[in-house]
Structure formats: C-alpha cells, structure tokens
N, C-alpha and C positions, 0 to 999 in steps of 0.2 A: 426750597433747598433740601426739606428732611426727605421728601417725595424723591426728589431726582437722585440722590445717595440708596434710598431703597434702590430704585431699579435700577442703578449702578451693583449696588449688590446681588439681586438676583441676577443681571447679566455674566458677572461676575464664579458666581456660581453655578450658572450655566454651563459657560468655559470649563470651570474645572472637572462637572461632571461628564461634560462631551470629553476631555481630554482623557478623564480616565476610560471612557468605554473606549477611548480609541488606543487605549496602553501597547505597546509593540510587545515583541517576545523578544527574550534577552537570554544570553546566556548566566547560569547562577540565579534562575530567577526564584528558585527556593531558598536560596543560602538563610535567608533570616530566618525566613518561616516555618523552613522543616530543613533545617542545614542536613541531616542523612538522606535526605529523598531519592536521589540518585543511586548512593552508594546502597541505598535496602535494593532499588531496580536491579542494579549490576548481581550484587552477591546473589541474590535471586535467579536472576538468567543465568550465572555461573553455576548453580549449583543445581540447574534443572535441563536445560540447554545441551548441555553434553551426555544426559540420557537418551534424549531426544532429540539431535540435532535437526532432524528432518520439519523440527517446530520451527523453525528458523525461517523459512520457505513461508509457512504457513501466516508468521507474525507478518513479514514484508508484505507478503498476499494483504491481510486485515489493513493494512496500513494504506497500502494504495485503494483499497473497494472504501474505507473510511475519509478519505482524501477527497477522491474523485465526485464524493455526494457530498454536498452543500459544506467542503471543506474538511478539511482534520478537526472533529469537532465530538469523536465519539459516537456519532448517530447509528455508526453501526452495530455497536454493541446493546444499545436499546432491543429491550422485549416487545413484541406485539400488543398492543390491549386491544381498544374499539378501535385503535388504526393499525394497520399490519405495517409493522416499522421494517426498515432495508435488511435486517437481521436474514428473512421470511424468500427474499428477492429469489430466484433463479442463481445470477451470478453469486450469490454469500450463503447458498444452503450447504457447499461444500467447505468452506470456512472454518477452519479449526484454532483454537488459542482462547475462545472467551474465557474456560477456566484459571488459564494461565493468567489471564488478565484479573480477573477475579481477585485470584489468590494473593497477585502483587498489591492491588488494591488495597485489600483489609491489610497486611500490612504496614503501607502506608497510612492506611486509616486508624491503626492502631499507634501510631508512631506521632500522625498528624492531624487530627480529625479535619474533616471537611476541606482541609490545604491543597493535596495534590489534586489535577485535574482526572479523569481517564483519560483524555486527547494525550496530556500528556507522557504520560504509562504508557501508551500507544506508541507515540513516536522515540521513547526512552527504550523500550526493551525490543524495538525492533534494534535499533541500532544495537545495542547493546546482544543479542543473539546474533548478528550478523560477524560481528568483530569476535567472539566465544569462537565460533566455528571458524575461524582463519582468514573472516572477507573482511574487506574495507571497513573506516569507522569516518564521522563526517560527524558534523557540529549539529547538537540538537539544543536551539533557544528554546529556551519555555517561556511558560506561563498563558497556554491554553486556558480556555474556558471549554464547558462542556453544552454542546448541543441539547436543546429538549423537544425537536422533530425529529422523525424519521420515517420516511415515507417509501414505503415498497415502489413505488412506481417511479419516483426518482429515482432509486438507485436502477432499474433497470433499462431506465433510460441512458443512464450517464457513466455506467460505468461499461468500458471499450471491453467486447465482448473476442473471446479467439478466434471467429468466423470473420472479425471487420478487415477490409483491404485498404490499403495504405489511406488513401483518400477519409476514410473515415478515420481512421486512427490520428492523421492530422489534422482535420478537422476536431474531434475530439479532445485530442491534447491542448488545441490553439485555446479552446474554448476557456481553458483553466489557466491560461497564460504561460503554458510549456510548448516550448519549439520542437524540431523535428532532431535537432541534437538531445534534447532529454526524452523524446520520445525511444530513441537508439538507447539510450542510456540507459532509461528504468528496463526496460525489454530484456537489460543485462540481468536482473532479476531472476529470471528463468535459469541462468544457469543453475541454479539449486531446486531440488525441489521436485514436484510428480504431479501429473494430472489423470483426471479421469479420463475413459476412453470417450465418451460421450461427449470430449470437448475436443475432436476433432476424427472421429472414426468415418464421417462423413466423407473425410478426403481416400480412406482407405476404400469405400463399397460404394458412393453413390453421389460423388460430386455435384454431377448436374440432374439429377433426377431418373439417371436411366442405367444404374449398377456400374458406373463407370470411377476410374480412381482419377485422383485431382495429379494432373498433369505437371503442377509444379513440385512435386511431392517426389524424391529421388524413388525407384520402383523399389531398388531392391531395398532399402529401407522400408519401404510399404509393406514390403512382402516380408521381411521382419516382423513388425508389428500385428499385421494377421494373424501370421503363426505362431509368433511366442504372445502375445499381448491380449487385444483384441478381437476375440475369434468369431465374432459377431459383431455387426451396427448396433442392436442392442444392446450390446452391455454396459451397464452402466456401476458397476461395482469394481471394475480391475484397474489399476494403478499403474499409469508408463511415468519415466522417467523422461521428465523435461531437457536435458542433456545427458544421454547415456553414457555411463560410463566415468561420469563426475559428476552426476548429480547432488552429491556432498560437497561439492568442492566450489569456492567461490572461484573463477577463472573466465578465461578466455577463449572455452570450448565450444558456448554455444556461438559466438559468431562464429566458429571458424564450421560449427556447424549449418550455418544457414550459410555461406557460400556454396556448402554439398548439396544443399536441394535438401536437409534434411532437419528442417525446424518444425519441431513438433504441429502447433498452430498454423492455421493461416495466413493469424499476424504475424507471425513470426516470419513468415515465409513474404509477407506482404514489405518487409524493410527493406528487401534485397529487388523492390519492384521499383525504387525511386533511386535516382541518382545522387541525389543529395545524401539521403540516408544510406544506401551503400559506401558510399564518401567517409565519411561517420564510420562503417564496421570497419573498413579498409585503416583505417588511421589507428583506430585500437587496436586493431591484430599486426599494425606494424611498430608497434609501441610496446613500450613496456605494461607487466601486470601493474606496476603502481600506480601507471598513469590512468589504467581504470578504475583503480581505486580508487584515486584522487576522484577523478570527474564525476564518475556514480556518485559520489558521497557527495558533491557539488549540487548533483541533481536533484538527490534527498532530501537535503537537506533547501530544495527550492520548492519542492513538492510540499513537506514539510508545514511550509508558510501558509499554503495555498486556504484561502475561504478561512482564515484561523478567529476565533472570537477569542475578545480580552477583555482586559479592565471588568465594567458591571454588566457586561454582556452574557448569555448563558448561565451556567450556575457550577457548585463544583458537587459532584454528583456522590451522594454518600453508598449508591451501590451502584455499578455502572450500566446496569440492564436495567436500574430503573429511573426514570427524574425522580426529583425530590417531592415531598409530598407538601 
C-alpha cells in the first residue's frame, strides 16, 4: 500500500511538472510578478520610437526573423561563442534594435530581476512601436520563455528570403502553421520601413544571368531606382524605401503598390502570382484601413504563438545576447 501511494505520488508529480512546462501564454501574464512590465515597454517605446520611427520597421523585421527560427523564443538576439548563433546569419546582419532591446531589458531587470522574458520584450515593443507610429495594435499573451540555441544555419535556412517565389513562400509559411492569408498579411509589414539595395537590385541589372531586368518589375519604376537608388548591382550600402512615398506610414499603399508591378522584392511581387493571394490584396484594398488593422494584428498576434516555450522550459535570460551562466 505505502509503495503504490509513492508512485502515485511521483505520477502525480509528473503531471504537474509536464503541465507546467506545457503552461500556455495569457494575457496579464506579469500582473503579479512585475505588475509594471508592460507599462515600463510602452513609456519606453513612447519615448524613443517617435525619434526614430523608422525602428518601428526594424523591431517587426527582429520579430518575424526571431519567429520564423525554432519559434518567438529570443534566439536571435543571442551572441555568437564556439557556435555562430542566427544573430551572424546573412538574413539578421542587416537587423537593427538589439540596443533598443537591451536597454528595455535592464530596465525591466531593474524593476524585476530575472521575471520578464526577452521573447517577451520582443513581442511587447514591437507591438507597442507599431501602434506609437499610427499602425494597428493586436493582443500580445505573455509569458514566453527564452531560447538557449541559436544556430546560424537554421536561421538561414528558415527564414523566407526576398528572392523566394510564391511557392516557396507557402511552403514556408505552411511549415510554421501560417496560411496563404497570413502570408498576405505579414507582407503588409512592408509597408513601413527601407531595404538595402542588395536585397533586390538583381531584378534591376541581371535577372537571369545575362544583364537583363526582371520582367515582372514595372520598367519605369526600375528605371527609377537605377537612377535615384541603386546605381550599381553592387552596392550594398544605399537605402530604398519599401513603399515609397509612405514608407512611414502604416497603410494600404503597398498593395495597391504591388498591383502596379511595383513591389520592391520578388516576394513581394510573387503574392500577385497566385490567385488566391491576390484574392487577399483585392479584399484589403476594397475595405477599409481598419479592417487591415484588424486582421494584421489577427496574424501577429498568430505568429506571435508560433514554436513559443513556457512554463520550466528555456530560462528567463538576465542579459539577452547572452544565456545564463
């Protein structure tokens, strides 16, 4: 009888510890623990965010490339040691915000020791800089945990590069359990924000290999970008605007930009190659801006969830470029 109550007890206690590592994200899920957690995120992006709106761009960028690799888990704010973490990758050498990240941290860490995640600082001040500058705002559950891998070679596998054409892009997204409706959706992203020339000049000088320009590419926008932008293939230092012209502006410009033939990327240009997902721009651009508010922040806030660790999983990380020691 004492035997069989032990290992009723261990079973017992099994459960409970499976049940914590498998804890869900909640909305409030600081309240007890660091009841200001949020409000230090916010006054923070408010009071940095509007010097710099164009970080705005850059956090949502961090959000999806930290997403898209083995979940919203922080990995990609990890420093390199004897492994070269996703930090390092091709797609995250153009990445900008870790300071920003940083900075919210300590004080958070100041406020709460070891409490708030970085995943969840991640997911809190992107939203939170997205809604500063005038765009949509969507429900951010907490209670991430923080990743302690990061592998240069996964992120560069996984994370949907501006060259991929539709087919990879849904394949891609499928893989993280996002449909061909949140693939349109995040893509809305773009409307804010700049990229380098090197992430798409190929379509201006040399498409297929023989100095020719990418045929889905509107000309006289090409011949735009030559002349004011990119005035070489090589360069890799000058700055275009992901929708010109509102690139500050959270809106409905870049689809109405990619019906002209004139979406910066491939991919971009690769949404208007599938019926379904043109189905998708066509319904936004005859809707209202609220209703992409709405749905964007629908799809964030699904992305969001994606690969998330909780409960005794991961750890909560006292500097976010480094695990704990």
């Amino acid at each position: 009888m004492g035997k069989l109550s032990y290992a009723g007890l261990l079973i017992l206690a099994f459960l409970a510890l499976l049940g914590h590592a498998q804890a869900t994200l909640k909305m409030g899920f600081y309240d007890q623990s660091c009841p200001k957690a949020e409000k230090i995120v916010l006054e923070y992006v408010k009071q940095h965010i509007s010097r710099v709106p164009t970080l705005a761009a850059q956090l949502i960028r961090m959000n999806f490339h930290d997403c898209f690799v083995t979940g919203c888990d922080a990995s990609v704010l990890l420093n390199s040691t004897s492994n070269q973490a996703e930090k390092d990758a091709i797609p995250n050498q153009t990445l900008r915000g870790f300071d920003f990240i940083d900075r919210v941290k300590s004080l958070l860490e100041s406020e709460c020791p070891g409490v708030v995640s970085c995943a969840d600082i991640i997911s809190l001040a992107t939203r939170d800089s997205i809604v500063v500058t005038g765009g949509p705002t969507w429900r951010v559950p907490t209670g991430r945990r923080d990743g302690t891998i990061s592998n240069i070679t996964e992120a560069f596998n996984q994370i949907p590069a501006p060259f991929d054409n539709f087919t990879t892009l849904q394949s891609s997204f499928a893989s993280k359990g996002l449909n061909v409706k949140d693939l349109v959706l995040l893509s809305g992203g773009h409307t804010i924000g700049i990229a380098h020339c090197t992430s798409f000049s190929n379509r201006l000088y040399n498409f297929t290999g023989v100095g020719d320009e990418d045929p889905s590419l509107d000309s006289e926008y090409a011949a735009v970008l030559r002349r004011n932008k990119c005035r070489t293939q090589t360069d890799n230092t000058t700055l275009a605007e992901m929708d010109p012209g509102s690139f500050r502006t959270f809106d409905l410009s870049y689809y109405q930009l990619l019906l002209k033939r004139r979406g910066l990327f491939e991919s971009d240009a690769a949404l208007t190659t599938d019926s379904t997902s043109r189905s998708y721009i066509l319904e936004l651009l005859n809707g209202p801006l609220s209703k992409f508010f709405e749905e964007f922040g629908l799809a964030m806030e699904k992305m969001g969830r994606m690969g998330v660790i909780t409960g005794s999983v991961g750890e909560i990380r006292k500097n976010c470029a480094l695990v704990n020691s």
